[in-house]
C-alpha positions as CSV (number, residue, x, y, z in Angstrom):
1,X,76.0,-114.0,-30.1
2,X,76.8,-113.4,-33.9
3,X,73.7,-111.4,-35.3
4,X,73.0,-113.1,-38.6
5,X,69.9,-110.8,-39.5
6,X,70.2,-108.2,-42.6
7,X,70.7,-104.5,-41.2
8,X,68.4,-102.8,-43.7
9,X,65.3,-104.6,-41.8
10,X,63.8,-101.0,-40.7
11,X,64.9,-98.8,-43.4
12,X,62.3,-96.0,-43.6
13,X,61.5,-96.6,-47.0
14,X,60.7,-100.4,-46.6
15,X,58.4,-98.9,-43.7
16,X,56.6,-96.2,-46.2
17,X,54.6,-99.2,-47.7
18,X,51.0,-99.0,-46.3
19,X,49.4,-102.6,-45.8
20,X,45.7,-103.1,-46.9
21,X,45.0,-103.7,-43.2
22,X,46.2,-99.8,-42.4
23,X,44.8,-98.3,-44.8
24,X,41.3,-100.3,-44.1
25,X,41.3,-99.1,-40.5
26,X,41.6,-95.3,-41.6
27,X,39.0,-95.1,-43.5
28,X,37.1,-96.8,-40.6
29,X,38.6,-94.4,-38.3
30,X,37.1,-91.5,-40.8
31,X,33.6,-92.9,-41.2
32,X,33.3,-92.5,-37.6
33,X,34.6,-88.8,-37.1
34,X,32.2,-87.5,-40.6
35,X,29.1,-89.5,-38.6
36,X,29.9,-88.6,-35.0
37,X,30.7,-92.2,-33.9
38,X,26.6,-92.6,-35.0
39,X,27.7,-95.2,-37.6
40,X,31.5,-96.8,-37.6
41,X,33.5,-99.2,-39.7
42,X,35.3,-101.7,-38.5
43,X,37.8,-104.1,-39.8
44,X,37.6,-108.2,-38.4
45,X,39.9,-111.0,-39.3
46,X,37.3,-113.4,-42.4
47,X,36.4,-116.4,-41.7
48,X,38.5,-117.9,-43.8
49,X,36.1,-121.7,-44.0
50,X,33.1,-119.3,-44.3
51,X,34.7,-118.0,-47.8
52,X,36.1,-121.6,-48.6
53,X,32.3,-123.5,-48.1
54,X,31.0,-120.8,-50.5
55,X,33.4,-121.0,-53.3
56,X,34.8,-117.3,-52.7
57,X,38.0,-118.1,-52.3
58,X,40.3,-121.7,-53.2
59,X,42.6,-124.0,-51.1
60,X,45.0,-121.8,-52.4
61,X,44.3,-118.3,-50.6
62,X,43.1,-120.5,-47.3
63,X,47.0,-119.7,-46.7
64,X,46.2,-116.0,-47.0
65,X,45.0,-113.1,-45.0
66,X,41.4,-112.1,-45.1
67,X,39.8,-109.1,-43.9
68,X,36.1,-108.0,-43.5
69,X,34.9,-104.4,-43.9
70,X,31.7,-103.5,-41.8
71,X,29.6,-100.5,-41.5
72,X,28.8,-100.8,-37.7
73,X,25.7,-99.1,-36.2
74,X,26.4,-99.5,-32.3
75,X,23.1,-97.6,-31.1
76,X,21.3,-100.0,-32.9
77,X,23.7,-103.2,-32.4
78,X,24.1,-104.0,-36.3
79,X,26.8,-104.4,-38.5
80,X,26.9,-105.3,-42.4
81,X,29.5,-106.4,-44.3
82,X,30.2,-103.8,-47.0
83,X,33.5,-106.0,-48.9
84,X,36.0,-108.6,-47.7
85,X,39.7,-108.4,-48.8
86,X,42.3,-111.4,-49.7
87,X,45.8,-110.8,-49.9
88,X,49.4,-113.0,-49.5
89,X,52.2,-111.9,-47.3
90,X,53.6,-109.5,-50.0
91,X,50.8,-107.3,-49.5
92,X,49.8,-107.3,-53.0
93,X,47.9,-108.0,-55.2
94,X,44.7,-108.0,-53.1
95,X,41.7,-109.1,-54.0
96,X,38.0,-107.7,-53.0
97,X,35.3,-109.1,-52.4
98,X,32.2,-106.7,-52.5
99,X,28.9,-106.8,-51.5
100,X,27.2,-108.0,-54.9
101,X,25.4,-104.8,-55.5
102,X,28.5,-103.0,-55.7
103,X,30.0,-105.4,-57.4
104,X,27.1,-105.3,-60.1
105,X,28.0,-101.4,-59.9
106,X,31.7,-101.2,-60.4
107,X,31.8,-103.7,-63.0
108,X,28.8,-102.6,-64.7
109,X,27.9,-106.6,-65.3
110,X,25.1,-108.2,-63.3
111,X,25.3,-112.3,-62.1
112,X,29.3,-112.4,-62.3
113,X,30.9,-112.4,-59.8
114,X,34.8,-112.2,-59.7
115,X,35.9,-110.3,-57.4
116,X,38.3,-107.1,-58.0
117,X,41.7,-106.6,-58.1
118,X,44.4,-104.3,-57.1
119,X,48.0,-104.9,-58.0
120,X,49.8,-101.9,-55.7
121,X,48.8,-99.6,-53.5
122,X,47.5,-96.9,-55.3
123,X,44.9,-99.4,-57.1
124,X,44.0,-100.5,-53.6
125,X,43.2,-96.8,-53.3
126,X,41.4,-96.5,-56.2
127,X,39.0,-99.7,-56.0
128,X,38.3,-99.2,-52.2
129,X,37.1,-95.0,-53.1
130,X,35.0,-96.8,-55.5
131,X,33.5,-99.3,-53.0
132,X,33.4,-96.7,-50.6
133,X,31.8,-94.2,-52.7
134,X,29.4,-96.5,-54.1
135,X,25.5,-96.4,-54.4
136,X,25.2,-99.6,-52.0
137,X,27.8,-97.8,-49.5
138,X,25.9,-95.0,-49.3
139,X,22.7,-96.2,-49.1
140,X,23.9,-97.9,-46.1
141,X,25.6,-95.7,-44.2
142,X,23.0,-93.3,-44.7
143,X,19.8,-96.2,-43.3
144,X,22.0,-96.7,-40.6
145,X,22.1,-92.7,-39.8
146,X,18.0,-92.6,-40.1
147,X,17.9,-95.1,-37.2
148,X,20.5,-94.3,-35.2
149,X,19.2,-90.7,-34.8
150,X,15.5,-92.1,-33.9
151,X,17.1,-94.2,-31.1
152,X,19.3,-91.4,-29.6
């Protein structure tokens, strides 16, 4: 059988490229070691007709993958959706969808919503430490801690 297939498939430096989905399942990973598995993230496949019904995303990125971002509180069985994440098979540009308090916060503007954008990796980086580090974050995180611990 004649291989057809290009030979450069698994160079290393085509493999150095982090996806959004990776990089969002770290950070999950990391919330749950700095709270002693009290509060968790998790990362869930969207609902892609939820986002479509709602105007969040078009016809267009219904072709896409989407990605939810929870804080999970397993003691206390809840889970909020911090952001939601949109992105073609070329990784990026991906687009965020935050909660709209952080939103608000990041862009400084209250009532539009747009979502945000990161065109490479390292701006994924940067917008997620920003929705990560934000007011709305921590105010969750930080709730969910309070009744965790009066639970356990």
């Amino acid at each position: 059988m004649t291989d057809l297939w290009p030979n450069d498939l698994g160079d290393s430096a085509l493999l150095d490229v982090k996806s959004p989905l990776s990089i969002l399942k770290e950070q999950a990973s990391i919330l749950g070691t700095k709270t002693r598995m009290i509060v968790k993230a998790e990362v869930a496949r969207g609902n892609k007709e939820f986002y479509l019904r709602r105007d969040l995303i078009s016809e267009e990125d219904f072709k896409k993958f989407v990605y939810e971002f929870y804080i999970f509180a397993p003691f206390l069985d809840y889970r909020y959706r911090l952001f939601s994440i949109i992105h073609d098979i070329d990784l990026y540009p991906v687009k965020f969808i935050p909660d709209v308090e952080i939103e608000t916060e990041i862009l400084g503007v209250e009532g539009v919503h747009v979502g945000l954008r990161a065109d490479s990796e390292s701006q994924f980086m940067e917008v997620l430490s920003r929705i990560l580090n934000s007011s709305k974050a921590k105010k969750v995180i930080r709730s969910l801690l309070a009744q965790s611990t009066e639970i356990t």
